[in-house]
SEBANU-359463 format. One record per residue: residue number from 1; x negated, y negated, z negated of N, C-alpha, C in turn. Coordinates in steps of 0.001 Angstrom, whole numbers. Layout:
# SEBANU-359463
+------+---------+---------+---------+---------+---------+---------+---------+---------+---------+
! nugu !      nX !      nY !      nZ !     caX !     caY !     caZ !      cX !      cY !      cZ !
+------+---------+---------+---------+---------+---------+---------+---------+---------+---------+
!  NUM !       X !       Y !       Z !       X !       Y !       Z !       X !       Y !       Z !
...
+------+---------+---------+---------+---------+---------+---------+---------+---------+---------+
//
This chain:
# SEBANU-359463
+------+---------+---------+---------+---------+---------+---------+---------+---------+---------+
! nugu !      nX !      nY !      nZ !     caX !     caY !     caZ !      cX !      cY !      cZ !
+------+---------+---------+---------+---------+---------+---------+---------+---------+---------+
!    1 !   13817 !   52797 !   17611 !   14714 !   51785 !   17087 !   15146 !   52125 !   15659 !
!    2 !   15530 !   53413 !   15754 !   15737 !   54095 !   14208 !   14740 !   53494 !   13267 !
!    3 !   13287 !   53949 !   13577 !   12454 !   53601 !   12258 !   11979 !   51741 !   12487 !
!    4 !   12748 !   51324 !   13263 !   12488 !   49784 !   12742 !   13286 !   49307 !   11823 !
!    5 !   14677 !   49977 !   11680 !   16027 !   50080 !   10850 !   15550 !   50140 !    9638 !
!    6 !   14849 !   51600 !    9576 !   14273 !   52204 !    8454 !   13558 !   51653 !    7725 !
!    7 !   12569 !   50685 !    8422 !   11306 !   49793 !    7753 !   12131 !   48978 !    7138 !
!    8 !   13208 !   48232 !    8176 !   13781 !   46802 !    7358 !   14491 !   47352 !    6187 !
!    9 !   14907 !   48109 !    6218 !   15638 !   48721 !    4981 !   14643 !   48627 !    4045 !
!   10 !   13870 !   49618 !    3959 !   12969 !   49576 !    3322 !   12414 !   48684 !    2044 !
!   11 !   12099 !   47421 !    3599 !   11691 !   46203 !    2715 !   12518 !   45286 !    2098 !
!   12 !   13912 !   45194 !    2859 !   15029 !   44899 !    1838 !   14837 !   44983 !     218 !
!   13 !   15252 !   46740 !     420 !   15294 !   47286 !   -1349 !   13918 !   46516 !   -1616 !
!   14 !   12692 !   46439 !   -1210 !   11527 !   46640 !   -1744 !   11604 !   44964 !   -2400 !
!   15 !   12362 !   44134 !   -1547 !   12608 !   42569 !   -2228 !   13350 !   42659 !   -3316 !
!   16 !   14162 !   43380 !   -2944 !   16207 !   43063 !   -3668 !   15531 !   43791 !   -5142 !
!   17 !   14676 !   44288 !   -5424 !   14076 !   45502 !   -6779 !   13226 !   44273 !   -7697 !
!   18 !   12738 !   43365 !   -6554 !   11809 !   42361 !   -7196 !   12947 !   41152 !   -8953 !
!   19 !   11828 !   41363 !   -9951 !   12485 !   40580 !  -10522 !   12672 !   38816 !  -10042 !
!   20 !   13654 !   37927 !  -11039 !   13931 !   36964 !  -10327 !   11914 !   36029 !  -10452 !
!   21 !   12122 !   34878 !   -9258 !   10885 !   34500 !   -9757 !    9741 !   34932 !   -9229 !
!   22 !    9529 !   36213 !   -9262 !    8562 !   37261 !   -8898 !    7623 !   36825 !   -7431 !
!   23 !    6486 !   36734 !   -7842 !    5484 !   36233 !   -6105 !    4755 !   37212 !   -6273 !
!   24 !    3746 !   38077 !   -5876 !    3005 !   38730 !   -6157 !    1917 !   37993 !   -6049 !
!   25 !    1565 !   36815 !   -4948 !     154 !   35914 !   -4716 !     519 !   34773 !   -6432 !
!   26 !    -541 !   35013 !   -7269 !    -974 !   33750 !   -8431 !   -1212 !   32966 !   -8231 !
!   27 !   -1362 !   31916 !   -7729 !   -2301 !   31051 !   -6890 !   -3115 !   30080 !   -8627 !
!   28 !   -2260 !   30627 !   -9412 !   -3155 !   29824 !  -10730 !   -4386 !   30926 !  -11936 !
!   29 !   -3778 !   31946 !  -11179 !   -4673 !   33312 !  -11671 !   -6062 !   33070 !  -12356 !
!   30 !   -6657 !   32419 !  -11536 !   -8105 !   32333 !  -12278 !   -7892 !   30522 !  -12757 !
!   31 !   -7087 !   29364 !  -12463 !   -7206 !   28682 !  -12954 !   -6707 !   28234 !  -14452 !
!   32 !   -7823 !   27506 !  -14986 !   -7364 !   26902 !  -16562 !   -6479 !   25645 !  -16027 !
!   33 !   -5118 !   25751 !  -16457 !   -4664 !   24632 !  -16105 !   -4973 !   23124 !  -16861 !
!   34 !   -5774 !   23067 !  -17987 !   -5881 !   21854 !  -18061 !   -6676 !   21061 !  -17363 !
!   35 !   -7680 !   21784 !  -16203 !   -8127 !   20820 !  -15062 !   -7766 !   20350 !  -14419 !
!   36 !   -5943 !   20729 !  -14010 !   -5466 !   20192 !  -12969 !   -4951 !   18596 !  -13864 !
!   37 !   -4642 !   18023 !  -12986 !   -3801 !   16407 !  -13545 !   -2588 !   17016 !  -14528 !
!   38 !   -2367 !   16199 !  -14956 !   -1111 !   16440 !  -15704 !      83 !   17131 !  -15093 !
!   39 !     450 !   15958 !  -14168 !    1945 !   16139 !  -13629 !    1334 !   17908 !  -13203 !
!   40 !     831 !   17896 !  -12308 !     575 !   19430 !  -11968 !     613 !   20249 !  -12883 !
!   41 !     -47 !   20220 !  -13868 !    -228 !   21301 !  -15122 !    1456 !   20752 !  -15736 !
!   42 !    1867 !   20014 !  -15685 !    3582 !   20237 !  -16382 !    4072 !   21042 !  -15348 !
!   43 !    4688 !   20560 !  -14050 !    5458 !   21532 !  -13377 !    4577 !   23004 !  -13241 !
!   44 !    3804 !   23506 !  -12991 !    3479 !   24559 !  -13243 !    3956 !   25303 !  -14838 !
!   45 !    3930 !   25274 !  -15383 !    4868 !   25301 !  -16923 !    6038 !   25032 !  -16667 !
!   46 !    6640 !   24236 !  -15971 !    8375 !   24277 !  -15865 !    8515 !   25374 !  -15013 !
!   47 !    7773 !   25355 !  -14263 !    8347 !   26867 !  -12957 !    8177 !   27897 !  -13747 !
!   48 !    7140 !   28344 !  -14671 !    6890 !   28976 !  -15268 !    8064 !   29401 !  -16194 !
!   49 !    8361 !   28179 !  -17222 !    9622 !   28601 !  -17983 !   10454 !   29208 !  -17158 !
!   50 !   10916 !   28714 !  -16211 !   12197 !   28913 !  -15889 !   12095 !   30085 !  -14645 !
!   51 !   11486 !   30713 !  -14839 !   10869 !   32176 !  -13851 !   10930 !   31993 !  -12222 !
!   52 !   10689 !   30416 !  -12197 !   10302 !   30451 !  -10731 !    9220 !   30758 !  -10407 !
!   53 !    9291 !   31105 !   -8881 !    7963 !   31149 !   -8163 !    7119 !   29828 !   -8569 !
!   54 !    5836 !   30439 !   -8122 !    4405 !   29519 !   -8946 !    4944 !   28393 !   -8198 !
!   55 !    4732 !   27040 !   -8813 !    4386 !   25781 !   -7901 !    3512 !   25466 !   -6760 !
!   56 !    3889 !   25208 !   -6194 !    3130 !   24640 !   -5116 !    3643 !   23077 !   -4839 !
!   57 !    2435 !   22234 !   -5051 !    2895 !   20891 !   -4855 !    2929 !   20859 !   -3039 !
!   58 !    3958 !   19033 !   -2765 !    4396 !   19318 !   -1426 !    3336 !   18936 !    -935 !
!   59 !    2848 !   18349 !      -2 !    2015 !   17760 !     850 !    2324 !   17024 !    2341 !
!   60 !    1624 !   15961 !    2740 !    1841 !   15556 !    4110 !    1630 !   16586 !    5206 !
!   61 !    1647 !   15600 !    6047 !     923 !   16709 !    7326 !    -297 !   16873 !    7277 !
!   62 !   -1269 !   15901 !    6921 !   -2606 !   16303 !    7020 !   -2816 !   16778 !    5700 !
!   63 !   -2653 !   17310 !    5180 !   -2676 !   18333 !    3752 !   -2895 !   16992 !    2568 !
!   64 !   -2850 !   15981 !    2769 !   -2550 !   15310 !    1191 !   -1679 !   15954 !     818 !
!   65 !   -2076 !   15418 !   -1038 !    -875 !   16072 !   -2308 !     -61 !   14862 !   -1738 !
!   66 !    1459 !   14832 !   -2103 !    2314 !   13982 !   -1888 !    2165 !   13003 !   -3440 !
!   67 !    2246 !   13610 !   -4049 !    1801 !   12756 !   -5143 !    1797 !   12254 !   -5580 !
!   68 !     409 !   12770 !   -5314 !   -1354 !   11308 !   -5269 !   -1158 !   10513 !   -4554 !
!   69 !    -522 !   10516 !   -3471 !     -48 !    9416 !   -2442 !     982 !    8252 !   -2474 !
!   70 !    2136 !    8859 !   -3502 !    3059 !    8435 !   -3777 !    2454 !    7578 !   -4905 !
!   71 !    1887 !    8393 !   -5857 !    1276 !    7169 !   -7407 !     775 !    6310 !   -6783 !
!   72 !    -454 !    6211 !   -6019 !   -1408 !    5476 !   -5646 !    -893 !    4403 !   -4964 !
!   73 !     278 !    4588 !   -3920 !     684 !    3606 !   -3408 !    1960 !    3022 !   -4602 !
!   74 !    2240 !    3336 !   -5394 !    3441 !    2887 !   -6339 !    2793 !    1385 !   -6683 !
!   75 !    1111 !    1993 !   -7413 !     382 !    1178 !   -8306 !     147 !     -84 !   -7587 !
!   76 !    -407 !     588 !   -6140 !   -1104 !    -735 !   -5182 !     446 !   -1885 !   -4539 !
!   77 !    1311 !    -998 !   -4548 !    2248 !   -2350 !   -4386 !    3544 !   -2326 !   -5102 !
!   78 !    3184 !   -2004 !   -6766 !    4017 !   -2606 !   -7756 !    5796 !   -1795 !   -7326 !
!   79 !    5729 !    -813 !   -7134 !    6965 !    -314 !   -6341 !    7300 !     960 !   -6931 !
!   80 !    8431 !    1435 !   -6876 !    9130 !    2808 !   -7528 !    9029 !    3692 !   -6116 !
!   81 !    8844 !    4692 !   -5464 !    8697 !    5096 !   -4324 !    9491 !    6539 !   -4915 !
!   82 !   10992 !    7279 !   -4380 !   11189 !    8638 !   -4542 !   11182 !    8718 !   -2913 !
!   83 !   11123 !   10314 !   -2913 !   11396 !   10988 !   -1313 !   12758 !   12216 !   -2260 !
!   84 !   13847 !   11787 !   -1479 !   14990 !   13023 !   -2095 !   15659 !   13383 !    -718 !
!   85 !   16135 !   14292 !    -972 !   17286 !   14962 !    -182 !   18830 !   14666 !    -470 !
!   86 !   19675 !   13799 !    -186 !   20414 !   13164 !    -128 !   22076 !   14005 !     602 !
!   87 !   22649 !   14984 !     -76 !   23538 !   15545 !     954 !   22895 !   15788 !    2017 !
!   88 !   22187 !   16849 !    1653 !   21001 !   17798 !    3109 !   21578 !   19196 !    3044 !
!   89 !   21329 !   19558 !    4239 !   21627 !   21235 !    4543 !   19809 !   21399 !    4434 !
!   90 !   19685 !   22578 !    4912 !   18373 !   23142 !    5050 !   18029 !   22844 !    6330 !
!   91 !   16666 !   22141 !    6729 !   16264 !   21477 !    8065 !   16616 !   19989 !    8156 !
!   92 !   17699 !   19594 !    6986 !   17710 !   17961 !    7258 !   16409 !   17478 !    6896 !
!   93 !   16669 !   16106 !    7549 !   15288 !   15086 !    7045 !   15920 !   14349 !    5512 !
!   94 !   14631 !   14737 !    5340 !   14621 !   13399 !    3426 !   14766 !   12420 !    3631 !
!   95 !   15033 !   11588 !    2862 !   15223 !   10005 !    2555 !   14155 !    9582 !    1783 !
!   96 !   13737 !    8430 !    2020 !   12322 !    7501 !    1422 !   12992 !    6306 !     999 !
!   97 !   12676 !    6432 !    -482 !   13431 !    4782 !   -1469 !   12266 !    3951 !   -1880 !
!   98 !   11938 !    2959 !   -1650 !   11479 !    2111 !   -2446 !   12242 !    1338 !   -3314 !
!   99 !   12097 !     960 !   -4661 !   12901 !     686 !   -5305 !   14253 !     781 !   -5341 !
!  100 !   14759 !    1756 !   -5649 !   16015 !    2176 !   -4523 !   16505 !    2017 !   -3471 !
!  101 !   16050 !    1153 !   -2584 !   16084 !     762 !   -1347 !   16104 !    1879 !    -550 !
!  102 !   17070 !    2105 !     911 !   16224 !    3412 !    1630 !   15280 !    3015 !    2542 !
!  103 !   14376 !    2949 !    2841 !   13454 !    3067 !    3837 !   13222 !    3159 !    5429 !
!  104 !   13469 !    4888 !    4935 !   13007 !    5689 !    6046 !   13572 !    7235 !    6130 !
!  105 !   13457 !    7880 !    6907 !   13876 !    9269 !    6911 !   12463 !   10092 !    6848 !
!  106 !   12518 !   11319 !    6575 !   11409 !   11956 !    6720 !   11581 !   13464 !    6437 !
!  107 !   11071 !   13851 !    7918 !   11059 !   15492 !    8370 !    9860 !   15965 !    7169 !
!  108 !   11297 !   17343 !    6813 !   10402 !   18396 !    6062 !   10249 !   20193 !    6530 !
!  109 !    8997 !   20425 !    6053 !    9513 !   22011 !    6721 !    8762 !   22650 !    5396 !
!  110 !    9335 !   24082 !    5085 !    8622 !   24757 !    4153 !    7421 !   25630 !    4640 !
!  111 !    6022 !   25565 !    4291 !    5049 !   26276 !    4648 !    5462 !   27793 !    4482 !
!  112 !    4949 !   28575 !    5222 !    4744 !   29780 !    4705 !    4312 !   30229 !    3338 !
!  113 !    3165 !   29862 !    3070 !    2739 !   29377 !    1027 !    3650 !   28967 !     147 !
!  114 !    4632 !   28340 !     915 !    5515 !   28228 !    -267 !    5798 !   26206 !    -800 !
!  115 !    4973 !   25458 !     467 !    4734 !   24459 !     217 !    5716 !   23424 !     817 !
!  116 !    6218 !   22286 !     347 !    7256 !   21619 !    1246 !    6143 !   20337 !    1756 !
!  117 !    6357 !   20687 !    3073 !    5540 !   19901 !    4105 !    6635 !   18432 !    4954 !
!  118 !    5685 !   17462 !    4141 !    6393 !   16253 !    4875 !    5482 !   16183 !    6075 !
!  119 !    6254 !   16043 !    7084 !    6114 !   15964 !    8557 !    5068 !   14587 !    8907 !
!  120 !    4989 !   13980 !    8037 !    4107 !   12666 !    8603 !    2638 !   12928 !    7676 !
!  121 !    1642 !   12007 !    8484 !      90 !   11848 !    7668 !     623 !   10931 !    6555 !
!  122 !    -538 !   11109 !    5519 !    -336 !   10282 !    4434 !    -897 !    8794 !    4949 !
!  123 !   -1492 !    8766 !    5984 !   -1181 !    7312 !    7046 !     284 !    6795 !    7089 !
!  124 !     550 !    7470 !    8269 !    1958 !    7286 !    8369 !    2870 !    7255 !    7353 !
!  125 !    2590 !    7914 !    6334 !    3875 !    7358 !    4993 !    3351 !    6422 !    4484 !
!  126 !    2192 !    5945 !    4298 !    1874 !    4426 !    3613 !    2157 !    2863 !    4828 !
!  127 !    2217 !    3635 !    6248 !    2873 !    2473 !    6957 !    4367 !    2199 !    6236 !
!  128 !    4968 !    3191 !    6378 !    6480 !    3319 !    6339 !    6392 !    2704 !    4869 !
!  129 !    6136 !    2684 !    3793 !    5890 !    2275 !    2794 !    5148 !     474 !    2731 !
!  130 !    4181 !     304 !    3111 !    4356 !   -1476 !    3809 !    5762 !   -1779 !    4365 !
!  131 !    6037 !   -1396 !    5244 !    7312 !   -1618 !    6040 !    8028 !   -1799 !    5009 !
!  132 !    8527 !   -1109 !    4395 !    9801 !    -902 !    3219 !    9443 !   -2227 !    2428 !
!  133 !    8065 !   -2401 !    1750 !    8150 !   -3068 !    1177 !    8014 !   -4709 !    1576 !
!  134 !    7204 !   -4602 !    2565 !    7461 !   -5898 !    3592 !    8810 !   -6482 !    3865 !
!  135 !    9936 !   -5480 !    3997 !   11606 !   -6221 !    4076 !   12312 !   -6522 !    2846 !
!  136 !   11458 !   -6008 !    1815 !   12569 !   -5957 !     470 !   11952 !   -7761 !      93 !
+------+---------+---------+---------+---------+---------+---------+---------+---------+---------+
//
């Protein structure tokens, strides 16, 4: 029991020593960022400035970029689409606006990677997205 104490200790200091920011995984290491899209290659540079951990864009459940999902459907039905957190603790569900409108709710969880995972397919958020825009 002692040396499980010992380990967590351990790895405590071994975090608490880390500067702020600090990941040890690059995930952009070998990439040139001007291949990625824009928006990607900006926030990667804002996290950057500001010594956060690397970006990781969010994604659905079935691993779409959130996005690409979000532009694509903006374009196809003429619509402003945010997903925010609205007076959330950690574990609340997001809020879905179409044109400021609210929508819908929508479960998030953080990946292990570092990724914020919306709980639905990028199916299922383009229903919820007809819907929204079908009542407005």
């Amino acid at each position: 029991m002692d040396d499980d104490r010992a380990t967590t200790d351990d790895e405590i200091e071994r975090l608490r020593s880390r500067p702020p920011g600090h990941d040890s995984d690059d995930p952009y290491e070998d990439v040139t960022l001007e291949t990625l899209p824009d928006w990607w290659a900006q926030a990667v540079r804002l996290f950057e400035n500001h010594n956060l951990r690397p970006f990781r864009p969010s994604r659905f459940a079935d691993g779409e970029l959130t996005h690409e999902v979000v532009d694509r459907l903006e374009r196809d039905f003429d619509v402003t689409i945010r997903i925010a957190g609205v007076d959330v603790r950690y574990g609340d569900d997001w809020t879905v606006f179409v044109d400021d409108e609210l929508v819908a709710s929508i479960p998030r969880r953080r990946s292990r990677d570092g990724h914020t995972v919306f709980e639905r397919s990028s199916a299922e958020f383009e229903s919820i997205i007809r819907s929204g825009v079908g009542d407005q």
